[in-house]
C-alpha positions in Angstrom: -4.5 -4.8 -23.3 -4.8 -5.8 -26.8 -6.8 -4.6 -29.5 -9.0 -7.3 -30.5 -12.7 -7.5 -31.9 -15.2 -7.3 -29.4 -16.3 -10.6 -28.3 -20.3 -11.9 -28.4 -21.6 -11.6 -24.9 -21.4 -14.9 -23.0 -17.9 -15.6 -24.5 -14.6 -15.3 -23.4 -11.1 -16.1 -23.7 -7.5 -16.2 -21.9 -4.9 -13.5 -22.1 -2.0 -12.8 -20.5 -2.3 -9.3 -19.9 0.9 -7.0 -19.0 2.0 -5.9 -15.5 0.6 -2.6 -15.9 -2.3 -3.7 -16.4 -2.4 -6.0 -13.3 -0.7 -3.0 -11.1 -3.7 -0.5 -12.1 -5.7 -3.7 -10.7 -4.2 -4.4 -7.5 -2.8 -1.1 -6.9 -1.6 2.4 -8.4 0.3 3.2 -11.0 1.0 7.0 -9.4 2.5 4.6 -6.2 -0.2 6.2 -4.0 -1.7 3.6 -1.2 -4.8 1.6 -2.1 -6.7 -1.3 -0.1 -7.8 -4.4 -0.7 -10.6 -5.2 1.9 -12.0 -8.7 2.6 -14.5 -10.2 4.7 -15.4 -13.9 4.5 -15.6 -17.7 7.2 -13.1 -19.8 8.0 -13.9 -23.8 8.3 -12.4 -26.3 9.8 -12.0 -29.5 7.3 -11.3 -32.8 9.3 -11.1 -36.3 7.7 -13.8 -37.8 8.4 -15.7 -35.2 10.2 -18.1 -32.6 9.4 -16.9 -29.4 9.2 -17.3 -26.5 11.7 -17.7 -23.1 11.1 -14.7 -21.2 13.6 -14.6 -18.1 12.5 -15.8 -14.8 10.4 -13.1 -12.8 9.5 -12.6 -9.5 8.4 -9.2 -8.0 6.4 -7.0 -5.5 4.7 -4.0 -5.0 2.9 -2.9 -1.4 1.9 -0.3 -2.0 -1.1 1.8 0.6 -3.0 3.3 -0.2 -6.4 6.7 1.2 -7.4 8.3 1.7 -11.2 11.4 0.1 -11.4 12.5 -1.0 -14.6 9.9 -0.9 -17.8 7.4 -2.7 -17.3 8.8 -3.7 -13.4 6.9 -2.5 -9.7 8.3 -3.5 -6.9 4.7 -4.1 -4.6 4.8 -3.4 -0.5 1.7 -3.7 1.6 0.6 -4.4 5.0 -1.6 -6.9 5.9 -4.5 -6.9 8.8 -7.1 -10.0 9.3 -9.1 -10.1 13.2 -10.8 -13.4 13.4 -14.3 -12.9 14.6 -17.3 -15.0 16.5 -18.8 -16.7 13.8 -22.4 -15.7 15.6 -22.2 -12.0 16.8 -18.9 -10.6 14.5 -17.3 -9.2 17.5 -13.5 -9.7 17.4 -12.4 -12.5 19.6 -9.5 -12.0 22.1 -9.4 -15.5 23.1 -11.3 -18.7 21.6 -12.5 -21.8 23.6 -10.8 -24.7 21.6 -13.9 -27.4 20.7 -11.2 -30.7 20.6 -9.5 -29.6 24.1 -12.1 -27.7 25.6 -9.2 -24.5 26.6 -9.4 -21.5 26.1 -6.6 -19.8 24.0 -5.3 -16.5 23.0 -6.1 -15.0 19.6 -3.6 -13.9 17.3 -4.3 -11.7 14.8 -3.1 -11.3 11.5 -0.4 -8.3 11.3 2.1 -9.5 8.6 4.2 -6.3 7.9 5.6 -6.5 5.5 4.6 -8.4 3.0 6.1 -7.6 -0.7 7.4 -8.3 -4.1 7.4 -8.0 -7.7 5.5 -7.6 -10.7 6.9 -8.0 -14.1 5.9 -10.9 -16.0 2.3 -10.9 -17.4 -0.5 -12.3 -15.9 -3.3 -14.6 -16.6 -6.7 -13.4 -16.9 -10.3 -14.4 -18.4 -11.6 -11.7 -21.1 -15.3 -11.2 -21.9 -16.8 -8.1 -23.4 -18.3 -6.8 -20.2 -15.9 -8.0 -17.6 -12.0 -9.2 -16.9 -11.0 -11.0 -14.5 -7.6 -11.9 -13.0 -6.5 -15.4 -11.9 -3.6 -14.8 -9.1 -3.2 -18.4 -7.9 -0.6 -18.9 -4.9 0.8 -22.6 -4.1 3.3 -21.7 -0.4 5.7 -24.7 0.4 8.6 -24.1 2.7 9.8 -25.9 6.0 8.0 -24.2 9.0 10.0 -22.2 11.0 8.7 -23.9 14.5 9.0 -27.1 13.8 13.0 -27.4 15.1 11.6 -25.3 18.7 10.4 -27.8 21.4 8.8 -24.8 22.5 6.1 -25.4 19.4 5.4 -29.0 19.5 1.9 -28.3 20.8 1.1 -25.4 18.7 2.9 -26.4 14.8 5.2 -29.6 15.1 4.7 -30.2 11.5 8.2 -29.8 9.4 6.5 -28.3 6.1 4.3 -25.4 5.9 2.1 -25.7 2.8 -1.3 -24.1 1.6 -3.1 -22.9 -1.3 -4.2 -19.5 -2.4 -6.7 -18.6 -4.8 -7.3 -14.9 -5.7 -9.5 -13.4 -8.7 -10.0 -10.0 -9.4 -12.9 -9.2 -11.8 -13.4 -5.5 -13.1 -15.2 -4.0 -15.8 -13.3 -4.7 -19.3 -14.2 -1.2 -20.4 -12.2 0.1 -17.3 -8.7 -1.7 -18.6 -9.3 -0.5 -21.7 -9.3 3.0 -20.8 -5.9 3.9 -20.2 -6.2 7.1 -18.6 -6.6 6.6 -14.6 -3.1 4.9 -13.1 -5.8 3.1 -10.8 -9.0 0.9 -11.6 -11.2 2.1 -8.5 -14.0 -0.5 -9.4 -12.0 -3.8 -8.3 -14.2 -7.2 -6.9 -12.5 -9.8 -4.9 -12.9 -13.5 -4.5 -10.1 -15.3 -2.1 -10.3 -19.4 -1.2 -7.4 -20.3 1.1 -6.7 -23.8 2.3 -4.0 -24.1 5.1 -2.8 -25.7 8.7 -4.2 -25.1 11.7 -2.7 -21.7 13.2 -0.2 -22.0 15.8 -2.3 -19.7 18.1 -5.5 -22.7 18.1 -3.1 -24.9 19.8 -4.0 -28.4 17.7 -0.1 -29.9 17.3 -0.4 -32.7 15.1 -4.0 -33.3 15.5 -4.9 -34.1 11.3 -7.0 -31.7 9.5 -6.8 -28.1 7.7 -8.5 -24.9 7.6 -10.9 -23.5 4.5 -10.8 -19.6 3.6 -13.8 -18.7 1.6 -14.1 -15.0 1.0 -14.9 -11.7 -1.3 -14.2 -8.1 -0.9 -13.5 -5.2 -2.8 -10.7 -2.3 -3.5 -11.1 0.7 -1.8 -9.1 4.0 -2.7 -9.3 5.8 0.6 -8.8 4.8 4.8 -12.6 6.4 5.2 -14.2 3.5 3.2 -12.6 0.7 5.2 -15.0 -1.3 7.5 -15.2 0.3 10.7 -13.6 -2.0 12.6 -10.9 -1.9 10.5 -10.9 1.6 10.7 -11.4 1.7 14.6 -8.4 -0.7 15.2 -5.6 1.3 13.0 -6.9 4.7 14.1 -6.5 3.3 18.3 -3.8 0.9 17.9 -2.2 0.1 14.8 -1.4 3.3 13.0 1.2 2.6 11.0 -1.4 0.4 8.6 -2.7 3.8 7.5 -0.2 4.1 4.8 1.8 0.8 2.8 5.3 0.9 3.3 7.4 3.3 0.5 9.9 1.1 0.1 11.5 -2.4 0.0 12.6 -3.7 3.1 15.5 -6.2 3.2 14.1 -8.7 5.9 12.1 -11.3 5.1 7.8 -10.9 4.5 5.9 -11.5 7.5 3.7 -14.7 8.3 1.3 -15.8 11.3 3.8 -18.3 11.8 6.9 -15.5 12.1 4.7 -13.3 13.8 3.7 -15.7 16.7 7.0 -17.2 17.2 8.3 -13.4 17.8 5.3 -12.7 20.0 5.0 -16.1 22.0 5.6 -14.7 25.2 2.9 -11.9 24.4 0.8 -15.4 23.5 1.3 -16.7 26.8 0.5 -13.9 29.1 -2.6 -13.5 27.3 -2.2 -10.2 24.9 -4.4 -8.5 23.3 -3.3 -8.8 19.6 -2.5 -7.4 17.3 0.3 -5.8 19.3 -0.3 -2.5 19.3 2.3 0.2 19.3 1.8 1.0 22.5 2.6 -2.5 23.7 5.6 -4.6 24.1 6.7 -8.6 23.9 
């Protein structure tokens, strides 16, 4: 970070900050595992209509950070979401569709993996107490069900595109100590805005969902909400630990993930598939 004068509290300005900087954020610089944990709602957003509040939901991702070249980490994580009652916060298994009035199966978040790179500095907000990172993420590819007549009731549309909005605050005096490879104090804020998921069954009904959530980073598996805790202890073990490598296939998505499970989808799984079962 550079060495400037300390600025007046209430003021701030823009830096872009190094990668290291952003790795001890997210991550480790030592490569061990950390977690990011989230809990927020997800909204429907209709035009025209009022919008309904589907689901709580409550996540993880356990990352690892790898030196490559100076000032270069490759980044590998595993990513869990369940999508709860929006009234009791128990994990739903299947959800009663409001526009059809069916009941569907629910699908789960399990992207593994999902990776990348950091090397090039990265924006943040600078004040004298606190720092926080802007990690904005703008997705646009062609959706890989759209060409499947299998699909045209669960994602006929031919481009996938949301938004993602990530800021990571932590205390400035933490980044400008240089001595732990991790920052252990880490505050989340996450706004998503994306399509229907394949699993709700709404084809090309118009409308999107809204992601509004915080969480926090968490060094060790004990300090995970216990749900979280409960579901990769029984069921999903291997999202103990981020990967320790690259792997060469492509990252996960919900949309990857349910076209390889749909047959799971249909007879009514309980996801995520565990390691137990099979598709």
């Amino acid at each position: 970070m550079t060495s400037e004068a300390a600025l007046p509290l209430g003021e701030s300005r823009q830096e872009m900050l190094p990668a290291r900087d952003w790795v001890r954020v997210r991550a480790d610089l030592s490569s061990k595992t950390t977690y990011i944990v989230w809990q927020g709602a997800i909204y429907s957003f209709e035009p025209g209509q009022p919008r309904q509040h589907l689901f709580n939901i409550v996540g993880m991702s356990a990352a690892r950070c790898l030196a490559q070249a100076e000032d270069t980490w490759d980044f590998m994580s595993r990513e869990l979401t369940f999508y709860l009652d929006p009234a009791t916060n128990a994990i739903l298994h299947q959800w009663l569709n409001p526009w059809l009035g069916e009941s569907v199966p629910v699908v789960h978040v399990a992207n593994d993996p999902v990776q990348g790179c950091f090397r090039r500095p990265l924006p943040a907000q600078v004040s004298s107490t606190t720092t926080t990172f802007r990690f904005d993420l703008f997705p646009s590819y062609a959706n890989p069900l759209a060409d499947d007549p299998r699909f045209a009731d669960y994602s006929p549309q031919p481009l996938y595109q949301a938004v993602e909005l990530f800021k990571l605050a932590i205390a400035t005096a933490d980044l400008e100590d240089p001595t732990p490879s991790a920052i252990a104090q880490v505050s989340l804020a996450w706004s998503r805005i994306g399509p229907w998921l394949p699993w709700m069954k709404m084809g090309a009904r118009p409308g999107q969902l809204i992601y509004s959530a915080t969480g926090q980073k968490v060094l060790k598996i004990n300090d995970l909400p216990q749900l979280l805790q409960e579901q990769i202890r029984d069921r999903l073990p291997q999202y103990q630990e981020a990967p320790s490598q690259l792997n060469d296939g492509e990252d996960m998505t919900s949309w990857l993930y349910f076209r390889q499970h749909f047959e799971a989808y249909l007879r009514g799984d309980i996801f995520p598939i565990g390691e137990t079962q099979s598709s």
